[in-house]
ZAMARGU-4260 file (C-alpha; in steps of 0.2 Angstrom, whole numbers, plus 5000, padded with zeros to 4 digits):
<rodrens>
0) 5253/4905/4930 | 5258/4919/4940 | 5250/4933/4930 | 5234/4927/4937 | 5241/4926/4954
5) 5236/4945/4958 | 5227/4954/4971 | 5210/4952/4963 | 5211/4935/4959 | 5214/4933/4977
10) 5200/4946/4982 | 5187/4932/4969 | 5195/4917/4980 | 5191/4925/4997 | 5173/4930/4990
15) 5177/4950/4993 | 5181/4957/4975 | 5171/4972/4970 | 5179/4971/4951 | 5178/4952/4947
20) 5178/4958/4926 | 5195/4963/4930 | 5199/4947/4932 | 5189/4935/4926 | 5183/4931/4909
25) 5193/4935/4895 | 5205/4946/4896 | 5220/4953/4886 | 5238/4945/4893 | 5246/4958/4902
30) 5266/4956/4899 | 5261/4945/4879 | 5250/4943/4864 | 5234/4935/4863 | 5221/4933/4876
35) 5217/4923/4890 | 5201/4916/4901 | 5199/4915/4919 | 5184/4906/4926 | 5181/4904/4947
40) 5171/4887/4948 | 5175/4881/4967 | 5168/4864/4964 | 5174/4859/4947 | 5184/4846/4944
45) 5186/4851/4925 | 5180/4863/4914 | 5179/4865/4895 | 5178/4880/4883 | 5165/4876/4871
50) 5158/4890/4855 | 5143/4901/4861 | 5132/4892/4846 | 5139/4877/4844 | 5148/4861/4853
55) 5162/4865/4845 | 5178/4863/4857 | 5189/4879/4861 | 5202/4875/4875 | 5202/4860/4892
60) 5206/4873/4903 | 5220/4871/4916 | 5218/4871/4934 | 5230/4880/4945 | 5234/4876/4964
65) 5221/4886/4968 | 5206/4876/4970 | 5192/4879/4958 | 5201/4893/4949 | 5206/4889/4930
70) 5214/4896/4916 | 5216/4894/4896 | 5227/4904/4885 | 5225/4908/4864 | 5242/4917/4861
75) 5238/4921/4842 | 5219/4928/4846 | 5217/4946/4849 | 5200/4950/4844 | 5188/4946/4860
80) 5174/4929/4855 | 5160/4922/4865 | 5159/4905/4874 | 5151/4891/4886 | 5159/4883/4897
85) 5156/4864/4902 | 5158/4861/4920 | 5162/4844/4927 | 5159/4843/4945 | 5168/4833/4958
90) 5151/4824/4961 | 5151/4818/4943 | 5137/4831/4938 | 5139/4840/4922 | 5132/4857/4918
95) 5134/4870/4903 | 5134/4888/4907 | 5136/4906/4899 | 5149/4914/4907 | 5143/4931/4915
100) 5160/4937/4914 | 5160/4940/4896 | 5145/4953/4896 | 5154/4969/4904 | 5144/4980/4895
105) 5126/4973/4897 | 5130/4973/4917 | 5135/4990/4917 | 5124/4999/4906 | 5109/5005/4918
110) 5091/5005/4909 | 5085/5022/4907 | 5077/5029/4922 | 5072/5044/4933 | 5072/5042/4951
115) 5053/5040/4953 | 5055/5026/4941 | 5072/5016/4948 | 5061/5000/4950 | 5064/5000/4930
120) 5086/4998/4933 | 5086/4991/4951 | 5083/4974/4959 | 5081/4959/4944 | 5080/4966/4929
125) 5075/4955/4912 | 5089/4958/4897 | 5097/4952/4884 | 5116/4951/4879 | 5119/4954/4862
130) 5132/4938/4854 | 5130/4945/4836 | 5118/4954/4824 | 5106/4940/4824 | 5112/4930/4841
135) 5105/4936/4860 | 5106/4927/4877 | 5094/4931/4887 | 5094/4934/4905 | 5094/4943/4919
140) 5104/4958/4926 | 5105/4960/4945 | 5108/4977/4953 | 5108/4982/4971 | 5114/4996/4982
145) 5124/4994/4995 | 5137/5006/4996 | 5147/5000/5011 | 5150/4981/5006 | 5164/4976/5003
150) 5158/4965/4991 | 5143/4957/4984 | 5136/4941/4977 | 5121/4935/4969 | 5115/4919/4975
155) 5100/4907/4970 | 5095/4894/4964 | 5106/4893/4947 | 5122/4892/4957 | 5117/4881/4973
160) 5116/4897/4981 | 5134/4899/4982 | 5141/4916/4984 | 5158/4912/4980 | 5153/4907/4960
165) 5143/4925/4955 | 5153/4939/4964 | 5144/4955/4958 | 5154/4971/4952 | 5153/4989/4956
170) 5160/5006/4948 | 5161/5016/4964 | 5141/5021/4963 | 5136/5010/4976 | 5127/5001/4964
175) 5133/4983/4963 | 5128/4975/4945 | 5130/4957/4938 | 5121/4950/4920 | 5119/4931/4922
180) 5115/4924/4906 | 5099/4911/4906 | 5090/4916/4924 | 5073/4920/4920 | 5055/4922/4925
185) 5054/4912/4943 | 5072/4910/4947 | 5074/4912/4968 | 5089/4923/4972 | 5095/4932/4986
190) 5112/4944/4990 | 5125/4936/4999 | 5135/4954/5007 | 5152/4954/5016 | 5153/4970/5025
195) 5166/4981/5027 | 5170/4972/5044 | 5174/4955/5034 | 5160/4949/5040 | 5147/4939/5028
200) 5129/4946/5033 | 5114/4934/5032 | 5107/4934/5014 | 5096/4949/5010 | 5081/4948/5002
205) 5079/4960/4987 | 5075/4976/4990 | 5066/4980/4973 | 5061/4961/4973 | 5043/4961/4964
210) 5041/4944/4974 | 5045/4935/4988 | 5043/4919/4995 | 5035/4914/5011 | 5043/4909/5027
215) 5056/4900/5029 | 5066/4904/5011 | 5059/4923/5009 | 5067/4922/4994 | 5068/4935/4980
220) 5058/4927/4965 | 5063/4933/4948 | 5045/4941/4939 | 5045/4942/4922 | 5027/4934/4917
225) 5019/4948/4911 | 5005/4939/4905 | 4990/4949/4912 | 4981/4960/4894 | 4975/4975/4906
230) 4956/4979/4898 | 4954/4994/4908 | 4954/5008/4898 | 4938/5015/4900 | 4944/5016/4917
235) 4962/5024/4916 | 4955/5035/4902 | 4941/5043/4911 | 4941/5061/4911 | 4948/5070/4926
240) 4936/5075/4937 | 4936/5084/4954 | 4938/5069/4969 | 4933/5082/4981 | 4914/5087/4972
245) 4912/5065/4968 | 4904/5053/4981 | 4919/5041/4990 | 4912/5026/5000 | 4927/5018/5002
250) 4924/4998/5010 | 4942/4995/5020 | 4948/4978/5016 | 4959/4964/5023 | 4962/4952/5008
255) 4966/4936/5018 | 4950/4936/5030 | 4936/4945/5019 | 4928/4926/5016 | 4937/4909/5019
260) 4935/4892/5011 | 4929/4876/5022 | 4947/4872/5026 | 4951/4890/5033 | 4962/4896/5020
265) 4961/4912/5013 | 4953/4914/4995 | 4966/4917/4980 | 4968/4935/4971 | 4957/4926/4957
270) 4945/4917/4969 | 4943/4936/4974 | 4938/4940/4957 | 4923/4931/4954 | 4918/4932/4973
275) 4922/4950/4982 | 4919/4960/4966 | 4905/4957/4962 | 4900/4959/4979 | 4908/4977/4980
280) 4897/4983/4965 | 4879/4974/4971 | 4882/4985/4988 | 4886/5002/4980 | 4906/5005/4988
285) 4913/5017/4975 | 4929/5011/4981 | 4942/4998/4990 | 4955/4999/5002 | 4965/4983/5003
290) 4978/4985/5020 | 4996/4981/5012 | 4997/4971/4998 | 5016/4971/4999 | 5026/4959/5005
295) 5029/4956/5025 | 5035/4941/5035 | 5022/4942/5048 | 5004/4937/5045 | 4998/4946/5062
300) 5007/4963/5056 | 4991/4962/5041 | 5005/4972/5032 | 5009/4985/5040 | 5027/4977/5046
305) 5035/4977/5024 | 5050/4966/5020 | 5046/4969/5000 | 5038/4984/4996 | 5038/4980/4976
310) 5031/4964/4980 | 5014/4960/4980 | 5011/4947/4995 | 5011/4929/4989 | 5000/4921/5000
315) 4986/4925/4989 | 4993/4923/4969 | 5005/4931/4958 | 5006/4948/4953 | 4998/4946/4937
320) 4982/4936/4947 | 4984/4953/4957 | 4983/4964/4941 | 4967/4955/4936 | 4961/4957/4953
325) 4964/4976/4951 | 4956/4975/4933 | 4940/4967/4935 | 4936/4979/4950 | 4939/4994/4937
330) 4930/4986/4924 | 4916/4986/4938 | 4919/5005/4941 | 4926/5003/4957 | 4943/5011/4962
335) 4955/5003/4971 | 4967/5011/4986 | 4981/5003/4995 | 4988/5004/5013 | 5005/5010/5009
340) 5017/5011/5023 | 5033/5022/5020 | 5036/5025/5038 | 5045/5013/5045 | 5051/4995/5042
345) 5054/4980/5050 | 5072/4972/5056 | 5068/4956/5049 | 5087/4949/5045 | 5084/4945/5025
350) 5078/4965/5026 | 5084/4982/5023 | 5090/4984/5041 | 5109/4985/5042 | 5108/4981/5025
355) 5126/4982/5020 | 5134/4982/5036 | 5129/5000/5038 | 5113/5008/5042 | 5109/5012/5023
360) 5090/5013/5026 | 5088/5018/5043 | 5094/5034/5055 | 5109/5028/5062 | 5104/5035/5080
365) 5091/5024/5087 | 5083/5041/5096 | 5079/5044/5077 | 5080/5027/5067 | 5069/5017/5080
370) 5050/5015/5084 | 5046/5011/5101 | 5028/5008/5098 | 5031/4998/5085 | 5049/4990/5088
375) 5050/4994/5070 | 5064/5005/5059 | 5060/5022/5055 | 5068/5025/5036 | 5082/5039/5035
380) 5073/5054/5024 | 5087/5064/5025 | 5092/5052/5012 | 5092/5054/4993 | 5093/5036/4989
385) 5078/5032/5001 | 5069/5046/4998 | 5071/5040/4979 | 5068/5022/4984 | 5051/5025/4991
390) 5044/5037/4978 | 5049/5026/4965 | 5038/5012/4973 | 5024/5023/4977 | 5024/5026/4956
395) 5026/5008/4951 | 5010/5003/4961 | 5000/5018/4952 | 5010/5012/4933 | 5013/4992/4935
400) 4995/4988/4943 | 4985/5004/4941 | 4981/5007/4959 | 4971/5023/4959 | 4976/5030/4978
405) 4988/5027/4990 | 4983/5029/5007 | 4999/5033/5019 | 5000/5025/5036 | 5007/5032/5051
410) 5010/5050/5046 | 5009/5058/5061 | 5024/5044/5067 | 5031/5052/5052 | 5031/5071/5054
415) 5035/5073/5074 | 5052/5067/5080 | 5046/5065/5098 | 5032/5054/5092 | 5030/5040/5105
420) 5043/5046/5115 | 5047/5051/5133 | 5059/5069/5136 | 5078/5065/5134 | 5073/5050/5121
425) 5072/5060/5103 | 5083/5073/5094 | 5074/5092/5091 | 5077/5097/5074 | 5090/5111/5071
430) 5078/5125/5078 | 5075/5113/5093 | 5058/5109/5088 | 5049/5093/5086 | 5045/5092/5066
435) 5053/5078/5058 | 5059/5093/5042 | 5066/5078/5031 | 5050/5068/5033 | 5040/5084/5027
440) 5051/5088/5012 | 5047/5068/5007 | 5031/5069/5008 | 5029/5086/5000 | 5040/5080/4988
445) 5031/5061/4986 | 5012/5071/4983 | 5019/5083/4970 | 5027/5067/4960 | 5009/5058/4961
450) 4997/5072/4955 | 5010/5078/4942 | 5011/5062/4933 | 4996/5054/4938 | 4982/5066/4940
455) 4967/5052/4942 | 4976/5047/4955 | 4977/5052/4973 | 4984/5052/4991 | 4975/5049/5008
460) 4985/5053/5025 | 4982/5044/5041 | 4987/5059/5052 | 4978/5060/5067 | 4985/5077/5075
465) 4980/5094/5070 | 4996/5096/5059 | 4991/5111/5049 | 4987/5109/5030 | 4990/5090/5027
470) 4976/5089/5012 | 4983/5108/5004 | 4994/5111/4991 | 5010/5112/4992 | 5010/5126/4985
475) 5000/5135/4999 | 5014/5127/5011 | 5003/5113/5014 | 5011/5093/5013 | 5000/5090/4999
480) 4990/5074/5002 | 4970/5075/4992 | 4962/5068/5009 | 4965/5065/5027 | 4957/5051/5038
485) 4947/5065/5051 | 4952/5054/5067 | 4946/5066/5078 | 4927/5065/5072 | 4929/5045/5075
490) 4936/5046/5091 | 4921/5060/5097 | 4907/5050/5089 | 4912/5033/5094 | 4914/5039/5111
495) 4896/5047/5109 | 4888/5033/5103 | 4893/5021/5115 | 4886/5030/5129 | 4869/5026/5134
500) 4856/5037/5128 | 4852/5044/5142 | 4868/5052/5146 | 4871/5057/5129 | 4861/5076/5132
505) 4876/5081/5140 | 4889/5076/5127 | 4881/5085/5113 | 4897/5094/5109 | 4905/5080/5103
510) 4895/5075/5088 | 4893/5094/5085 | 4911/5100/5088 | 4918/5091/5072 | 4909/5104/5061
515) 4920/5118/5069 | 4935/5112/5058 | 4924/5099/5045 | 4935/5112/5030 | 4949/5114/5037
520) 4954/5099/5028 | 4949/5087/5013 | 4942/5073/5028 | 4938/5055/5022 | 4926/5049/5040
525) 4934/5032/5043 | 4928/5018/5054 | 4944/5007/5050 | 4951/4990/5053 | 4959/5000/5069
530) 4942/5002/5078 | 4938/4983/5079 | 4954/4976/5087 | 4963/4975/5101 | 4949/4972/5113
535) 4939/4986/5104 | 4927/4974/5100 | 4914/4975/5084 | 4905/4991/5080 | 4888/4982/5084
540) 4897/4976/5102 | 4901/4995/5106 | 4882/5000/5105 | 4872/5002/5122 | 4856/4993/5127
545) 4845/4977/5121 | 4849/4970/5106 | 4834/4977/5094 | 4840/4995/5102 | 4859/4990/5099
550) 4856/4989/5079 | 4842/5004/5080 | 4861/5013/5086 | 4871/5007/5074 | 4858/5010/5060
555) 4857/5027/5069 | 4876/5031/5067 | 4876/5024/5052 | 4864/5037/5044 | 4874/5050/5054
560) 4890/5043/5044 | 4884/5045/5027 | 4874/5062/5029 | 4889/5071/5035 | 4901/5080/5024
565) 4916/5071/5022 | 4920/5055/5011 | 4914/5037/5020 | 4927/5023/5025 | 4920/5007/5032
570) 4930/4991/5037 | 4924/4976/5030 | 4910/4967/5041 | 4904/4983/5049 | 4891/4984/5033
575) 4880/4968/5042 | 4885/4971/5059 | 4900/4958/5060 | 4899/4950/5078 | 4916/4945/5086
580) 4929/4956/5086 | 4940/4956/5069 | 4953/4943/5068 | 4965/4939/5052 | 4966/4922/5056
585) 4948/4920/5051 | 4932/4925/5040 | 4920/4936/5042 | 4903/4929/5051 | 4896/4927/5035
590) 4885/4917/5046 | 4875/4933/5053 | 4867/4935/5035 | 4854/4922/5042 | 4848/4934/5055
595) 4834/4947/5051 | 4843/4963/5063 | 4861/4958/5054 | 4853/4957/5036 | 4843/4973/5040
600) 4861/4981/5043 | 4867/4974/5026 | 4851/4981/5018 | 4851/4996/5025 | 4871/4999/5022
605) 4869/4996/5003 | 4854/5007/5004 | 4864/5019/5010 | 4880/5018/4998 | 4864/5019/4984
610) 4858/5035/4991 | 4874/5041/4994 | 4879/5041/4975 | 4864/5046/4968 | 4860/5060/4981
615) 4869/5075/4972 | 4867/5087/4989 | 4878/5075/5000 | 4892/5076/4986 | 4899/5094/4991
620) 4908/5091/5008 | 4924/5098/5005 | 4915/5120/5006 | 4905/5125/5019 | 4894/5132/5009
625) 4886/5114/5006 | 4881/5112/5024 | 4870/5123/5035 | 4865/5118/5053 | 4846/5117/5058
630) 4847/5113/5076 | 4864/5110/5083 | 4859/5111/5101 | 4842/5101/5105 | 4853/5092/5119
635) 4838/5088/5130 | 4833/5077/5115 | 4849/5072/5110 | 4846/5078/5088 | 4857/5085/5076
640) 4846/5091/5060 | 4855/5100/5047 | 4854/5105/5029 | 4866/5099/5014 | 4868/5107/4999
645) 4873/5103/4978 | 4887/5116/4975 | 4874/5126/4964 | 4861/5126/4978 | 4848/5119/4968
650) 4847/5102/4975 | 4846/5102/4994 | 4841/5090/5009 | 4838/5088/5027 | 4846/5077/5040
655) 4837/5072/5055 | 4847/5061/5068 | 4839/5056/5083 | 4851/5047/5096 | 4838/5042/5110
660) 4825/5030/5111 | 4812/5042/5113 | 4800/5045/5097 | 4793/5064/5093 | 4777/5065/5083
665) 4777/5084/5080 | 4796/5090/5081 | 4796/5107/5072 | 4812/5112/5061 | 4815/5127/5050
670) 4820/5123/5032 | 4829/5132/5019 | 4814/5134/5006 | 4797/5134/5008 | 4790/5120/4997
675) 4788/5099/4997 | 4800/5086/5005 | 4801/5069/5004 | 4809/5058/5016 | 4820/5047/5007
680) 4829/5036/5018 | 4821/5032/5037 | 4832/5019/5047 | 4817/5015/5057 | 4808/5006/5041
685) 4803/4991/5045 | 4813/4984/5032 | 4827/4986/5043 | 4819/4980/5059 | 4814/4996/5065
690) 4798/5003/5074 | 4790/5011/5058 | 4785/5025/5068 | 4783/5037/5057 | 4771/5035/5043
695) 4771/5054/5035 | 4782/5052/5017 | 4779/5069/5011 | 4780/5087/5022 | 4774/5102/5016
700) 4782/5120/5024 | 4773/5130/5033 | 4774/5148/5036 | 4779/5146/5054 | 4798/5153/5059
705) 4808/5141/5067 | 4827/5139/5068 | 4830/5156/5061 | 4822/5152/5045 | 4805/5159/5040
710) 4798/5141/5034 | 4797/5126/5045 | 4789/5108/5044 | 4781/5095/5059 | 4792/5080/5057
715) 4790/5062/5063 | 4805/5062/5071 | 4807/5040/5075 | 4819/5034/5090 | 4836/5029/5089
720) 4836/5034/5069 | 4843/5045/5055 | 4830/5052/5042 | 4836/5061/5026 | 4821/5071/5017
725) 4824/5079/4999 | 4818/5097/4992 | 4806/5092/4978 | 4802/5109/4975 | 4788/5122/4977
730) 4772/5113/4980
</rodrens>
């Protein structure tokens, strides 16, 4: 019995071996013939060795004075076989397992992989061990990184989450790896890591976990249903076309407080199915955006706090009912982004902070590794293995789920290493500047891996400083991204609008001032989940005067929206008008539908996605060539008019917008063409609760100069509204 009373042995019994298969299982006697088996079980009582495909008996083992620890010998046996064991239990319980120790090689050879794809080798990994040519064990291989443990067991359900009885092994890589034969599809497990310090840390979720449990287990939950038959392909085969030169009105989505059932809880991925998509395609939205769909602990984080970033959220189905989610929206040609969050992570305790004792994920000094505004983690991009572990997720969203566009949050927090801070309290770069270089290079980095490999898909940035080049190549030195949220045209017309009319001739500039840099960038125009919160109140709450002029506002800005260049981002509930202030503990007022002024606002916002697509002049907003100002600076009447253009020129229209309650019947504008327009959408119509003011549908030029242009027309100009008149040609 002493040849197995060795320092490993003794490293298995006080749980912190890193090489438990040189130990356990079957191994070769060291000082004479034949071989003998080792098995740690440190509740049994007694264990058998039964055949791998049979009950045949092989050996009662012997149980040395070490609790739990047990041993067989077969002297005349050189040749390695496979086994069972039969494990009686001091509690009388009785259970047959495959020995994990047996399967070195299925533990330690890594699926093939490149580092954008690591989700395919790490985390819970569905194998099978090969017994002979026609015998195979299934199960799963568990592998996690964490380079500074000491050791590393996997815990669960399958072994009474006991981290003494599945101790995991590593080669040095910082990779720990353990085959456990029979765990499959819905097994929960976590990893049970003694630091360096001896100390046993609290169980940590798994990292490349494609689901997690809710509070209180957060349990990792093995996924290997891959039931869902994608029918798709029309879809993920279309031909490539340019984003920039296509409509985007892209409705912003909260998954658990879009509708709500009688009792208050959310409706299921499925439920979403037959409800939301529909509802998507009736109102013209050429595309989602759900906010984070992986995991997170905290329901009033909405996501933007991740513990599980391979894990779709659970509180609403399985990723396969996700999947079909994903599917049916792209069978209805819609396209589906997702809030993806890369910039920093919670320090949830079954999380990535401190994850192995060391700070693995996160910068080590807190003047780096900590958010203040967020009291959030910021991860260590100076990292391979982070870097690597975060571009691989951003690919299995776009491969596993076919998500068509990632839309990064917090990249400003991301690029500037003084970014919520106060002097003394951040770390310059090594020129002593203020840019985050290892958070550039990653997202550099993380763009050119998207377009490469998935050129129908694309990346939107929520940067909201003046950052040079986010939506350019990287090639021209930019970071890449195919859009960037253009935060300072929300923040000048939301401060516009809410000012009364009457005060709004001396803020012209601000709706004007965003077409000074309009190209400088690829802009999506969002008015986002982040407008309607925090005692921001509703869009329709922001609006000034009585309530038929705070709709004839919101109609207005509406119209102003959608007519200039840029792509069109809406958060849910702004489409009728939503009342209350947005909360995620509760539906939308669905309610409102009932009211004429909120149902006008619906009408008129599907009206507008309608025109919108079919409107080939409103499509080019990414070249200045497709928009030329008409009248910038009629502030004493408080109107923008301006002129949009198809990239050949031979479409065109107008846009009038008139932000005061005054009505002009005779307001002259040049136009580009002499010839016929046609006013095409009015947000004064009656239809949608408005004045009806102007009755003229069709405007023929007249010779008359006016804006710098040689031929002019005599609008109806109504109050409080948006018009849009199209070129129908010579008369």
């Amino acid at each position: 019995m002493h040849l197995i009373k060795n320092a490993l042995i003794k490293d298995v019994v006080d749980t912190q071996c890193s090489d438990p298969f040189g130990c356990l299982g079957l191994q070769a006697h060291t000082n004479k013939k034949g071989l003998m088996l080792t098995v740690w079980q440190p509740e049994a009582a007694s264990i058998r060795v039964l055949a791998i495909d049979s009950d045949k008996l092989l050996a009662d083992m012997t149980q040395t004075d070490e609790n739990g620890l047990f041993f067989a010998e077969w002297p005349s046996l050189a040749e390695r076989f496979h086994y069972r064991l039969e494990i009686t239990y001091h509690s009388g319980d009785r259970h047959v397992m495959v020995d994990p120790y047996q399967f070195p090689s299925t533990t330690f050879v890594d699926p093939e992989h490149h580092q954008a794809s690591l989700y395919k080798s790490q985390g819970a990994i569905q194998t099978r061990a090969s017994i002979t040519k026609k015998l195979s064990i299934q199960g799963t291989r568990f592998a996690v990184y964490a380079p500074a443990a000491r050791s590393v067991s996997v815990v669960g359900d399958f072994n009474s989450w006991d981290g003494r009885t599945h101790p995991m092994s590593s080669n040095g890589d910082g990779i720990w790896r353990l085959f456990v034969p029979d765990v499959n599809h819905g097994a929960r497990y976590k990893f049970e890591i003694r630091a360096r310090s001896g100390d046993i840390l609290p169980h940590r979720s798994d990292p490349y976990a494609q689901r997690i449990e809710q509070y209180p287990s957060f349990a990792s939950v093995t996924c290997f249903d891959h039931k869902h038959a994608w029918q798709d392909e029309k879809w993920v085969t279309r031909p490539i076309t340019d984003l920039y030169e296509q409509p985007m009105s892209i409705y912003e989505l909260h998954l658990g407080s879009w509708r709500r059932k009688d009792d208050n809880q959310p409706l299921t991925y499925l439920e979403l199915v037959d409800q939301l998509v529909p509802y998507i395609e009736e109102m013209g939205y050429t595309h989602v955006e759900l906010l984070p769909v992986t995991e997170y602990p905290f329901d009033g984080s909405w996501g933007y706090q991740p513990v599980g970033l391979y894990a779709v959220t659970s509180r609403f189905g399985t990723p396969e009912e996700f999947k079909a989610l994903v599917d049916a929206l792209h069978q209805a040609n819609i396209g589906v982004i997702m809030d993806w969050v890369p910039a920093h992570f919670p320090a949830d305790s079954h999380g990535l902070a401190n994850f192995d004792g060391s700070k693995q994920y996160e910068y080590p000094d807190p003047k780096k590794g900590w958010h203040p505004e967020w009291n959030s983690l910021i991860y260590d991009f100076g990292k391979e293995h982070v870097v690597n572990y975060l571009i691989s997720n951003a690919v299995y969203w776009l491969e596993e789920f076919h998500i068509d566009g990632l839309r990064v949050d917090a990249v400003a927090s991301m690029l500037y290493l003084d970014y919520s801070r106060e002097d003394g309290e951040w770390i310059p770069n090594k020129d002593g500047g203020n840019h985050n270089y290892e958070a550039i290079d990653f997202l550099r980095r993380l763009n050119e891996t998207v377009y490469l490999n998935h050129p129908r898909c694309f990346t939107v940035a929520e940067e909201s400083t003046a950052f040079p080049g986010v939506s350019k190549p990287t090639y021209m030195n930019g970071l890449g991204f195919g859009f960037k949220w253009n935060m300072g045209w929300m923040n000048d017309s939301l401060d516009y609008i809410k000012k009364d009319p009457i005060y709004r001739q001396h803020h012209q500039g601000e709706l004007s001032f965003s077409m000074v840099y309009a190209f400088d960038e690829q802009f999506v125009l969002p008015i986002s989940h982040d407008e309607v919160v925090h005692g921001k109140g509703s869009m329709i709450a922001k609006m000034p005067g009585d309530s038929w002029q705070k709709f004839a506002n919101l109609r207005a800005f509406s119209a102003y929206m959608y007519f200039h260049p840029g792509k069109k981002l809406n958060f849910m509930g702004n489409e009728f008008a939503q009342g209350q202030e947005w909360s995620h503990e509760r539906s939308l007022d669905w309610h409102l539908l009932d009211v004429a002024l909120h149902k006008a606002q619906h009408a008129l916002s599907k009206d507008l996605n309608h025109l919108y697509q079919n409107q080939t002049s409103l499509h080019y907003d990414h070249s200045p060539q497709g928009f030329e100002w008409i009248s910038y600076d009629d502030s004493a009447n408080s109107i923008l008019a301006f002129a949009r253009f198809a990239k050949n020129r031979s479409e065109h229209s107008i846009a009038v917008v008139n932000f005061t309650p005054m009505p002009h019947g005779q307001y002259r504008i040049g136009v580009p063409q002499a010839g016929r327009y046609q006013v095409i959408m009015d947000t004064d119509a009656t239809h949608y609760t408005g004045s009806g003011f102007a009755s003229t549908q069709i405007y023929d030029t007249q010779a008359v100069a006016s804006h710098g242009r040689e031929q002019s027309i005599e609008l109806q100009v109504p109050p409080l509204a948006g018009i849009l008149l199209r070129w129908l040609g010579e008369a």
